[in-house]
N, C-alpha and C positions, 0 to 999 in steps of 0.2 A: 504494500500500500504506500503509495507514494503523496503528498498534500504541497501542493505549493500555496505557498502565500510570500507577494508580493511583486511589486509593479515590471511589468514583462519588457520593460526596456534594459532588464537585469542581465538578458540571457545572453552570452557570445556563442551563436553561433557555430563559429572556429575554434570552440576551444578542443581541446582533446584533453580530458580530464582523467586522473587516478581513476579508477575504479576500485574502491573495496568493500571486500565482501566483512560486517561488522558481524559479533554475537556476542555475548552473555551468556558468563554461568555461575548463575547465584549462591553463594553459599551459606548467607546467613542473613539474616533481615531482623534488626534490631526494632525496640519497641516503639509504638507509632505516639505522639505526644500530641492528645486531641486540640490544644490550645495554640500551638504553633503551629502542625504538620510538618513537624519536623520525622523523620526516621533514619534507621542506622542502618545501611548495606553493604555487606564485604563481595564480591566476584570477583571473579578473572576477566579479564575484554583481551578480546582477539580480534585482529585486524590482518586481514588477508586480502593483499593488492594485488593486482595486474602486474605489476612491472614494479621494479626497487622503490622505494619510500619512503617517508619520516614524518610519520603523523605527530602532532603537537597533540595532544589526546586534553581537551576541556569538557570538565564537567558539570554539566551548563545549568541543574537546578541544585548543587551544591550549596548546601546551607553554610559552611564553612569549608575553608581549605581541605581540598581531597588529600589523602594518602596513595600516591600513587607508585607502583615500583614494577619496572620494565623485569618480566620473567624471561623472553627469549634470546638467546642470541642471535648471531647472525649465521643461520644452518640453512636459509631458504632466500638466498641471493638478496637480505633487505627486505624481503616482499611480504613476510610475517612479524606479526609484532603482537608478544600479551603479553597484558598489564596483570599485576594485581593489584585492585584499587578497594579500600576501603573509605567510606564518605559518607558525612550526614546529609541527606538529601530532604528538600520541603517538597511536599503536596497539597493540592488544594485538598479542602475538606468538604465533604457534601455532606449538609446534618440532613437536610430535608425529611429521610426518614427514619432520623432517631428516635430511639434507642435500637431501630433492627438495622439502621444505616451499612452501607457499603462504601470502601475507599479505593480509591486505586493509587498504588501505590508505582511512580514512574519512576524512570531513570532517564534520564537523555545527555544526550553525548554528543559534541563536535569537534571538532576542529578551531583552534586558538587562532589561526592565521587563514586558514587557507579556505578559498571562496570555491561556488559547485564548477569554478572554470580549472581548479584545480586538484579538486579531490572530488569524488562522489560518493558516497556511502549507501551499498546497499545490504538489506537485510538477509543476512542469514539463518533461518530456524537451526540449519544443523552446528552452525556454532553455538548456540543458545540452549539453557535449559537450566537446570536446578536440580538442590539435592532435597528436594521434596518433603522428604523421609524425616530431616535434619532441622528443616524450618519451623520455627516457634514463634508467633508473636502473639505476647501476651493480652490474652482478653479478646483474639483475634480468631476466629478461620482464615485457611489459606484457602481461595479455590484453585485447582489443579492445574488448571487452564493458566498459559501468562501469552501474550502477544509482543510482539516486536513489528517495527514499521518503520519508516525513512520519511521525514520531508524536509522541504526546501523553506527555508527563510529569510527575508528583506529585514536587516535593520534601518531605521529612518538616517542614521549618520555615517554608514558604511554600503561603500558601491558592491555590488554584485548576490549574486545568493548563497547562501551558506547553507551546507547539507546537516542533517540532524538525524542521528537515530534515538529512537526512543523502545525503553523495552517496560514490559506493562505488567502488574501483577493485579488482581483484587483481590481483598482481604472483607469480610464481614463478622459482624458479631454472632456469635452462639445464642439461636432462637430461645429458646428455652430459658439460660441462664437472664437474657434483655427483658423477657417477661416477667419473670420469678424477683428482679432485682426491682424495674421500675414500673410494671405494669399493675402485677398480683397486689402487690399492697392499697393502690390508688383503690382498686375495686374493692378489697377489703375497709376501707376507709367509708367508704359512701354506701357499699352493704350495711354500715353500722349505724351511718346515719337513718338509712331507709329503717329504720327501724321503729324512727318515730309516727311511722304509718299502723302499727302497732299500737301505738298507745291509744287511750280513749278520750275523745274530744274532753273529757273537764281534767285532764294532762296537759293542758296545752305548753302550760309554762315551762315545764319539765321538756315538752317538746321542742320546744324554740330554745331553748341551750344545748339539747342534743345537737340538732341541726346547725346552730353558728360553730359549736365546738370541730364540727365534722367540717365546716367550710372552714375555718381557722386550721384544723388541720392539715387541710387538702393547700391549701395556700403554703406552706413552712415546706411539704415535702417537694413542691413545686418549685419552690428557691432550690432548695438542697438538689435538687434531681438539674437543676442547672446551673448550677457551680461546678458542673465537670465539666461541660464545653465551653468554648470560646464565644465570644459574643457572634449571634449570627443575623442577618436581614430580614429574613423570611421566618415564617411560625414552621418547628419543625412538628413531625406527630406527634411525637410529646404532648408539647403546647396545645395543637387539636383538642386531644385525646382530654388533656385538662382543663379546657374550657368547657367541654362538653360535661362533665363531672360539674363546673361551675354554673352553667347554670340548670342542673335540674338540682342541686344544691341550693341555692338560690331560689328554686321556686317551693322547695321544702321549706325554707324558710318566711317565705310569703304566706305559705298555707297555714305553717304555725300561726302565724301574726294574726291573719283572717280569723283563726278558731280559737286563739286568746279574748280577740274581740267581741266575736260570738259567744262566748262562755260568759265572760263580764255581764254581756247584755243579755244574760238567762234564755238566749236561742238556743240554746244544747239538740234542738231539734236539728236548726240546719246545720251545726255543725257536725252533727252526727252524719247526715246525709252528703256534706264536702268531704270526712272523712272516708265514707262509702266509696266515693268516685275516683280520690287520688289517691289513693293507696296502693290502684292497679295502673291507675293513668301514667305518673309521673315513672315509676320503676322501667314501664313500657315503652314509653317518650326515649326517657334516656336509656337503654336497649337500643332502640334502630336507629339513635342520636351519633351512639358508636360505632355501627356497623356503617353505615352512613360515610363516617369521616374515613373508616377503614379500608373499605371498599375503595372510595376516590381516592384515599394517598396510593395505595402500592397500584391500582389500576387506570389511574387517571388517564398514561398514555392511550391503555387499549381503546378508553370511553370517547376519549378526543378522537381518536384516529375513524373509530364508526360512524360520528356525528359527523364529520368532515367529508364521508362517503358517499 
């Protein structure tokens, strides 16, 4: 796969350019730090040219200066070159659907000097791979699958295009444990509030401190559940997931209020008959309130992509 970007008056023509063939093989992937995207990867890069060579080897999303150290000698006329390079590398981070989110974790690679009239970089699968077996990252799955690919890029203050390989891993969270950590408790929380549906209209008092005590709660574990990510733009599903908890909390809390008043004002009639109606309404509401938001976050493409047809 090849991507150019950048303005086509870049290209000569006449050049006659390196050709090499690039890969990776990953040997360890250090822990991924949700608040930077920052991570730590040690591999080998192998560089196999056309004709004799001296790649300047830059590692172009390096968080900090790489470790880089030349393994070959010269046994293939110049025309092979591996690095072992270890290096902190950043990645964007996509929360959108945390806590079950997915990262990809890149690598990319060029050339320090030399433009695509000079070197060319293409992708090699059979240079590339991993020791699968050996990788750990903590709090992480690895998926099995990693991709590699090539493209072309225009800087705005440097003439010509410059070639890039990029090698690609995703990592996701463990379903289960994301559930059991930040999901199981939230519904735990508002099961207990729902519980003031239970009580009988001349509780009301009793009921309206269950129910703020359960929205005070639900608020505290909503902070704490987001002091582990970085500040982000967009509501991730989390956030969904805990508004939707906010407001049929909130409306638990109205209904108290209504059948305090009722109670006061000796209606125990209609308040017994409000009680009747939401005790199945609001549990129900909030039910397809979640399924709802669940549904649109991880499907949203499929639903866009039918309505568009």
């Amino acid at each position: 796969m090849v991507a150019i970007t950048g303005p086509a008056e870049y290209i000569n023509l006449n050049a006659n350019p390196v050709n090499a063939n690039i890969g990776v093989y990953v040997i360890n992937v250090g822990n991924l730090d949700m608040t930077t995207g920052i991570y730590f990867m040690d591999f080998y890069l192998t560089i196999a040219c056309d004709r004799p060579c001296s790649p300047d080897v830059d590692i172009l999303n390096a968080a900090s200066a790489p470790e880089i150290e030349k393994q070959s000698a010269d046994t293939h006329g110049d025309t092979v070159h591996t690095y072992r390079v270890r290096a902190n590398l950043i990645t964007n981070v996509n929360l959108d659907n945390s806590p079950f989110d997915e990262q990809t974790l890149t690598l990319s690679i060029g050339d320090k000097q030399a433009t695509k009239d000079d070197l060319v970089f293409n992708a090699d699968p059979s240079l590339s791979g991993w020791d699968y077996g050996h990788l750990h990252v903590l709090g992480w799955f690895i998926r099995q699958h990693w991709d590699v690919a090539t493209y072309e890029d225009a800087y705005p203050n440097l003439a010509g295009l410059y070639s890039r390989f990029e090698f690609s891993v995703k990592v996701y969270k463990p379903w289960l444990s994301s559930f059991i950590n930040n999901i199981f408790p939230v519904l735990v929380i508002v099961l207990v509030g729902f519980l003031s549906f239970l009580l009988s209209p001349e509780a009301a008092g009793e009921r309206l401190t269950l129910t703020s005590s359960t929205l005070v709660a639900l608020i505290l574990f909503h902070i704490n559940l987001n002091s582990a990510i970085p500040p982000h733009a967009s509501l991730t599903y989390a956030d969904k997931f805990m508004v939707a908890n906010y407001v049929a909390m909130s409306a638990s809390i109205v209904i108290a209020a209504i059948m305090l008043v009722l109670r006061d004002g000796k209606d125990l009639e209609s308040a017994t008959r409000l009680n009747r109606w939401v005790r199945w309404v609001v549990p129900l509401l909030w039910t397809l309130l979640l399924l709802a938001i669940t549904i649109w976050q991880f499907n949203s493409g499929a639903i866009i992509a039918r309505f568009q047809k």
